[in-house]
C-alpha positions as CSV (number, residue, x, y, z in Angstrom):
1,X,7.7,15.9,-3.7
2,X,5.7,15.8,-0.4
3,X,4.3,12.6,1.3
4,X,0.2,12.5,0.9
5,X,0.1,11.8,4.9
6,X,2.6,13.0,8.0
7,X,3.9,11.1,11.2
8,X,1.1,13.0,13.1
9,X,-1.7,11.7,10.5
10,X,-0.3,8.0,11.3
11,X,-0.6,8.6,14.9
12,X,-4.3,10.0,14.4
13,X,-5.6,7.6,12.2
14,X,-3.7,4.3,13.4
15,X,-2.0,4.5,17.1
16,X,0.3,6.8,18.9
17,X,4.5,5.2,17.5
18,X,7.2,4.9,19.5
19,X,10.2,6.3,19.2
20,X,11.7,3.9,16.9
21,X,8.4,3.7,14.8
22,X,8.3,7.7,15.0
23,X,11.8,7.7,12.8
24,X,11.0,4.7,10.5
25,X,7.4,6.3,9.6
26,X,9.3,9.3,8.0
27,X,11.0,7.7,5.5
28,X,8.1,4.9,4.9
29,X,5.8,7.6,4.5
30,X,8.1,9.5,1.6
31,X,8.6,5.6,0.3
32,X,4.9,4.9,0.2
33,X,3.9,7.9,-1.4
34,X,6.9,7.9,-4.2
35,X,5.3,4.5,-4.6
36,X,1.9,5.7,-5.4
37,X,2.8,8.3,-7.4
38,X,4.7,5.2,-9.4
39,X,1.4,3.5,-10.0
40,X,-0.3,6.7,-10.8
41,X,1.8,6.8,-13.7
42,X,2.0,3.4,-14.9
43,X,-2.3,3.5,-14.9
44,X,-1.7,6.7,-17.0
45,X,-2.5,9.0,-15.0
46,X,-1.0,12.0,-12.7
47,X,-1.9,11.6,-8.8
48,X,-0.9,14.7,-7.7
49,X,-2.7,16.7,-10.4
50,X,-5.6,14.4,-9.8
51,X,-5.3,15.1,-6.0
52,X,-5.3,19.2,-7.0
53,X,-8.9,18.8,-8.7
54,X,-10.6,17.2,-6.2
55,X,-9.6,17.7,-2.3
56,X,-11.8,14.5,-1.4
57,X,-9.2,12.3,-3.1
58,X,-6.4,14.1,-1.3
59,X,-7.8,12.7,1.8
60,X,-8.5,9.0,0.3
61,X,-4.4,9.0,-0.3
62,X,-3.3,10.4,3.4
63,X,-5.9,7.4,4.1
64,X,-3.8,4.9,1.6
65,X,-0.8,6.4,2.9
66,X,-1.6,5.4,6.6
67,X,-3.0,2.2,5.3
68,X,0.3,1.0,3.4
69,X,2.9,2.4,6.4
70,X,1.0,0.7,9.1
71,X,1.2,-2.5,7.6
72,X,4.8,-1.9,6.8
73,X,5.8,-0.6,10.3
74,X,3.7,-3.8,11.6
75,X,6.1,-5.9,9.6
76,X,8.7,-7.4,11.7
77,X,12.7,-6.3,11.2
78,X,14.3,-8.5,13.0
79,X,12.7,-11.9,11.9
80,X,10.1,-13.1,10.0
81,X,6.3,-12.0,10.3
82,X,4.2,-15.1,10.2
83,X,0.2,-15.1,9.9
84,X,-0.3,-18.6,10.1
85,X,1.8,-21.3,11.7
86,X,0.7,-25.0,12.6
87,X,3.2,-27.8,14.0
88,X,3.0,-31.4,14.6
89,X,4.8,-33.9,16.7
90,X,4.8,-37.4,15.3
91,X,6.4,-36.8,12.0
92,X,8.5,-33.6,13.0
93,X,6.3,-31.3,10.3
94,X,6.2,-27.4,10.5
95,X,4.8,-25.3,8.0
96,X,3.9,-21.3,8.0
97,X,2.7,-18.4,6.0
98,X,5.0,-15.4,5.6
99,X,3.4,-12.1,6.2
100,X,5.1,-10.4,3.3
101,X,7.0,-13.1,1.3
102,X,10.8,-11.3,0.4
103,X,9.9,-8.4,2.7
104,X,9.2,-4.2,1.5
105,X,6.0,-2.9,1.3
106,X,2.8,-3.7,-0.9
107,X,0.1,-2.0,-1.9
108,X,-3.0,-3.8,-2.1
109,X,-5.3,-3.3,-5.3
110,X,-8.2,-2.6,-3.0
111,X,-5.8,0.7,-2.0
112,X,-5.1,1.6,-5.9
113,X,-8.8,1.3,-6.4
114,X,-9.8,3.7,-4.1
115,X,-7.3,6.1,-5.7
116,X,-9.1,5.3,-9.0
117,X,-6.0,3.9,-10.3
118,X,-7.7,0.3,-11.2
119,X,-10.6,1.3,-13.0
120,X,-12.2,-2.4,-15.0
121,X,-11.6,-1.6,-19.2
122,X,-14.0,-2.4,-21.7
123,X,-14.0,-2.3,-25.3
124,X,-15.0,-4.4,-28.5
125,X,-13.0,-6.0,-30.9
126,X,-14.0,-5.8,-34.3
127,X,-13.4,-9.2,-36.0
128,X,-15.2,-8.7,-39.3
129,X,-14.5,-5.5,-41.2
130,X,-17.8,-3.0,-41.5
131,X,-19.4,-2.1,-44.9
């Protein structure tokens, strides 16, 4: 299976990598797309078929795509990523917020809902029979 975005489409559409970044984005980008694909299919539904009817939505996933990888590649390796921090001195108190609690990469339902993949369900349940 092919990814729905390549290296180059990550350097167009978020900033030129680096070498390192350059290797990693490779094998996010076949990660992040395996994992879409995943969700596709858990909703019900095909992506890549979905993608084959209508070339619009083949550019909303290379958009996902660079979306989910950025975030991961922004993700710290070597310690760590905190977005929120706040110390104190009198009673020796530090507290933060964890980027990514456990590590990996997420996708956001904002992202699945632009694939059409979380889609609000309706429906009635009958409690008396009919006549």
């Amino acid at each position: 299976m092919t990814a729905y975005a390549t290296v180059e489409d990550l350097a167009t559409l978020w900033r030129p990598l680096t070498e390192a970044e350059t290797a990693r984005a490779a094998a996010v980008l076949e990660v992040v797309s395996a994992s879409l694909r995943t969700a596709a299919r858990q909703a019900g539904r095909d992506l890549d078929s979905m993608i084959a009817a209508d070339p619009d939505l083949a550019e909303v996933a290379r958009s996902v795509a660079v979306d989910v990888t950025a975030r991961t590649l922004m993700t710290s390796t070597d310690q760590e990523p905190m977005t929120q921090m706040s110390q104190s001195a009198g009673g020796y108190s530090a507290s933060g917020t964890f980027l990514v609690p456990g590590g990996g990469l997420f996708i956001k339902r904002s992202e699945l809902a632009r694939l059409g993949l979380r889609r609000q369900r309706y429906g009635v349940i009958e409690f008396y029979g009919t006549d």
